[in-house]
C-alpha positions in Angstrom: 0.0 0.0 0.0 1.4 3.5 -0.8 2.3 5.7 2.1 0.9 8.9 1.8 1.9 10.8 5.1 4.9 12.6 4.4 6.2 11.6 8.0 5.8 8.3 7.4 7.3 8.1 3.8 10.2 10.0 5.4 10.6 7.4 8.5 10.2 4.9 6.1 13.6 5.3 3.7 15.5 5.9 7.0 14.5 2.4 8.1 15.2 0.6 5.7 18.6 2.0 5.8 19.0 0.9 9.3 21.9 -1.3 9.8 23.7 0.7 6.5 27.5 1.0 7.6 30.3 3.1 5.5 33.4 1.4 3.8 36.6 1.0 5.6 37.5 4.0 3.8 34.6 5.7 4.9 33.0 6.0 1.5 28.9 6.1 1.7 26.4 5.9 -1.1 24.8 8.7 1.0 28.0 11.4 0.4 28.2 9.8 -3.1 24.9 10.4 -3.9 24.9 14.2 -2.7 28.5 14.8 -4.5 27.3 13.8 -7.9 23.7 16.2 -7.5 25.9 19.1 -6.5 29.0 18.6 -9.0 31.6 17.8 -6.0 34.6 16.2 -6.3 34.2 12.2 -5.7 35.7 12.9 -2.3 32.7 14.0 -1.1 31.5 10.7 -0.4 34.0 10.4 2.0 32.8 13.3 4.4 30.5 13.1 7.3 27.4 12.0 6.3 24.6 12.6 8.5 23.2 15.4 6.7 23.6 14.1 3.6 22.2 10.9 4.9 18.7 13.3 6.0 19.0 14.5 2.0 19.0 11.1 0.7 16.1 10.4 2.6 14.1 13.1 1.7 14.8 12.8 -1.7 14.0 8.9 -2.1 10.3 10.3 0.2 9.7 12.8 -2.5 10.8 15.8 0.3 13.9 17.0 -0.7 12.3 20.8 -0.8 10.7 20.9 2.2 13.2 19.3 4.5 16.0 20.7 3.1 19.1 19.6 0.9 22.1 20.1 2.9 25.7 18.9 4.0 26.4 21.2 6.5 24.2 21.1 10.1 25.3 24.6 10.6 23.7 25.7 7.0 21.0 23.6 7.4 19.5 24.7 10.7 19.8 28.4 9.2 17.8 27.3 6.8 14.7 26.3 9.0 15.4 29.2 10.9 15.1 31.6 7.7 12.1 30.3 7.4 10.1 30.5 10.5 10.4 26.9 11.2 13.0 26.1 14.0 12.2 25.7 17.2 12.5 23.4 21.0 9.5 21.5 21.1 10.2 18.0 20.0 7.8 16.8 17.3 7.8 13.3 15.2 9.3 14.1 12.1 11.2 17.1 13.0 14.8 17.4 12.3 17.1 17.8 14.8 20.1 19.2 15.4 22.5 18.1 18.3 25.3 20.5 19.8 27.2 17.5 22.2 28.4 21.0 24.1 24.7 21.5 25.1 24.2 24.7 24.0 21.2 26.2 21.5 23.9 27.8 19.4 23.3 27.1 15.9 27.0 28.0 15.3 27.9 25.2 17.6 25.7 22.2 15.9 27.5 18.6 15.6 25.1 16.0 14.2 21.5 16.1 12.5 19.1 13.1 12.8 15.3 12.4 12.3 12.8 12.1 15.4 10.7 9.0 15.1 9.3 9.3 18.5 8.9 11.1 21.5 8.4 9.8 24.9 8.2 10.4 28.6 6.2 13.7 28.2 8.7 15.2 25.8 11.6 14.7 27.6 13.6 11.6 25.7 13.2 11.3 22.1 14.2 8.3 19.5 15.6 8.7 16.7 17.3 7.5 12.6 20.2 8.8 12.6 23.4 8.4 10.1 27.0 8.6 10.3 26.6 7.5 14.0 29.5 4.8 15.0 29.8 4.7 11.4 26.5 3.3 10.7 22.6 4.3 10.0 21.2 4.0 13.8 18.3 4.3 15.9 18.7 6.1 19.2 17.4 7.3 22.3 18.5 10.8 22.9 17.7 13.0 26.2 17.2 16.8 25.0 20.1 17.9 27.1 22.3 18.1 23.5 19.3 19.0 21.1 20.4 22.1 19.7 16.8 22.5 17.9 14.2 21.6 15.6 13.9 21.7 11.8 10.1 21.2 11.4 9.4 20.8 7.7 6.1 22.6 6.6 4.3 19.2 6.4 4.9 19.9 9.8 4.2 23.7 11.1 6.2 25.0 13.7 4.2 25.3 17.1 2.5 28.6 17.3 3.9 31.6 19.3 2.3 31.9 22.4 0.2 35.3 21.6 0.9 38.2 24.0 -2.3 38.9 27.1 -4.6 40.9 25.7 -5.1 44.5 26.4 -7.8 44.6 28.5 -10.7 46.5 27.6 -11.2 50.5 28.9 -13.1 51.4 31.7 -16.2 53.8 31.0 -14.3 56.5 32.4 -11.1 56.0 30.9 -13.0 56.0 27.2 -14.2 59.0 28.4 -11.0 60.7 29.0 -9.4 59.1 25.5 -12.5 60.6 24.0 -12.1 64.5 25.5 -10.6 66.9 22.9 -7.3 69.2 24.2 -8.5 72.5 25.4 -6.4 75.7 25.4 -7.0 79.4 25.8 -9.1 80.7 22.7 -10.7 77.5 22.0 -14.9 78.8 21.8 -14.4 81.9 20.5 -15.9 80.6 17.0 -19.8 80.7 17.3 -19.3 77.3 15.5 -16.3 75.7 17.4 -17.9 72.4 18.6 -15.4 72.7 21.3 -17.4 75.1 22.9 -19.3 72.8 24.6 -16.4 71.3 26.0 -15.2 74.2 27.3 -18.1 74.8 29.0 -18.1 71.8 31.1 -13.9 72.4 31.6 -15.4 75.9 33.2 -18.2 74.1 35.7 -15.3 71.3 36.4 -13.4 74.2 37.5 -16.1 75.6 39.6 -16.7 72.5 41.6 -12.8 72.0 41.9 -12.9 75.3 44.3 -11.4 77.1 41.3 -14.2 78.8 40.0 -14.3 82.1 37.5 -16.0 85.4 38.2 -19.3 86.5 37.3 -20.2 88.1 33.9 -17.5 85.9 31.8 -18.7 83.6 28.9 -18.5 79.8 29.7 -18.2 78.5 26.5 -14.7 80.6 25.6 -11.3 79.5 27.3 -9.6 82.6 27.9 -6.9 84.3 29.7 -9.3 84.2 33.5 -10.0 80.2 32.3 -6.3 79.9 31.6 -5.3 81.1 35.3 -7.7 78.8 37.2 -6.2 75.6 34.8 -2.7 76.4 36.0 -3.9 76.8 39.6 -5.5 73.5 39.1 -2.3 71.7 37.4 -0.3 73.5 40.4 -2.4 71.8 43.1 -2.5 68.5 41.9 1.3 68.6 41.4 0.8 68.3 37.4 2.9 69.9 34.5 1.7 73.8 34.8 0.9 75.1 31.2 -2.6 75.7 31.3 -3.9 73.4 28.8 -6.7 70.8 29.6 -5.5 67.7 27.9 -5.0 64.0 28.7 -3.0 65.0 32.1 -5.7 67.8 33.4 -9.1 66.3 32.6 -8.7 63.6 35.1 -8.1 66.3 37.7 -10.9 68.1 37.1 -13.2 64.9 36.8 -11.1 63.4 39.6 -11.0 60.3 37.8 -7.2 59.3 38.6 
């Protein structure tokens, strides 16, 4: 029956290589493979193999583009990382990348295998692995030396946790985002829709103790309106420049 899930047609050629071990001179069909597709000299075959080994496998599963076609772990974890899919989270059929230092440097990687499972909540995972004593291997790896994951995009990288919310405005505080600035000669326009504003900045005033004389308009800020918003801003220990803006209306409504 054909195998269909990418996964398993990847697992699938790196079992049945299981076992595969390189020539005394360590020569590998693996490196010789990759040499000839890339026009390298014939010693290629006799490198370290265990990327090329991941290359063969995606390319006999029909993969090579997604999981990547490289020699180099270094170049090959950029790769996955240029594209938004590296990562910690152990997944089956991830690629991963060992630094036997322990770190998560990328500059640092050693070896490159396949997962084929993960066990004990996420904290051991087995894996096919190549150029390992020489030889195509299964093993059981802690994550102590995991350096990352490559997760193909058969495989999307888990999601970023998003950030809290911003939680929603209070009545008052929409109220406050929602007051226009006020300053002296705002109102004198018959037409100035501030000029209602203006006239509830002069009635704040008024019930703050710092209320205008008789006789002037209520619906123009000027120079009398001006004094009374410094006097506030002084009091309440505020930047004095007698503008009502996002600072001064919560004084007046005494909302902060």
């Amino acid at each position: 029956m054909k195998v269909t899930d990418p996964v398993d047609r990847l697992l699938s050629e790196a079992r049945a290589q299981l076992g595969y071990t390189e020539s005394p001179t360590g020569w590998t069909v693996f490196g010789s493979w990759w040499a000839k597709r890339h026009g390298k000299p014939s010693s290629w075959a006799l490198e370290p193999w265990c990327d090329m080994f991941v290359a063969w496998c995606a390319y006999k599963a029909g993969l090579l583009p997604v999981v990547g076609d490289h020699a180099w772990t270094v170049g090959h974890a950029q790769w996955f990382k240029a594209r938004g899919q590296w990562g910690h989270t152990p997944r089956r059929g991830a690629i991963v990348f060992f630094d036997w230092g322990g770190s998560r440097d990328i500059q640092r990687i050693d070896h490159v295998g396949i997962v084929e499972a993960v066990r004990d909540g996420s904290r051991t995972i087995v894996t096919i692995e190549g150029n390992t004593d020489n030889r195509v291997r299964r093993r059981e790896r802690s994550l102590a030396n995991v350096a990352g994951f490559g997760y193909p995009v058969y495989l999307p990288a888990p999601a970023t946790p998003k950030p809290p919310a911003t939680p929603a405005l209070t009545w008052t505080e929409t109220m406050m985002k929602n007051l226009p600035t006020l300053r002296r000669g705002d109102g004198k326009d018959p037409n100035d829709p501030k000029r209602w504003h203006v006239k509830t900045a002069f009635y704040l005033l008024h019930a703050r103790g710092h209320g205008l004389a008789g006789g002037i308009d209520d619906t123009v800020f000027g120079g009398p309106m001006e004094d009374a918003v410094r006097a506030v801003q002084r009091a309440a220990g505020k930047r004095v420049d007698g503008v009502i803006g996002p600072e001064t209306w919560p004084v007046l409504v005494r909302v902060s």
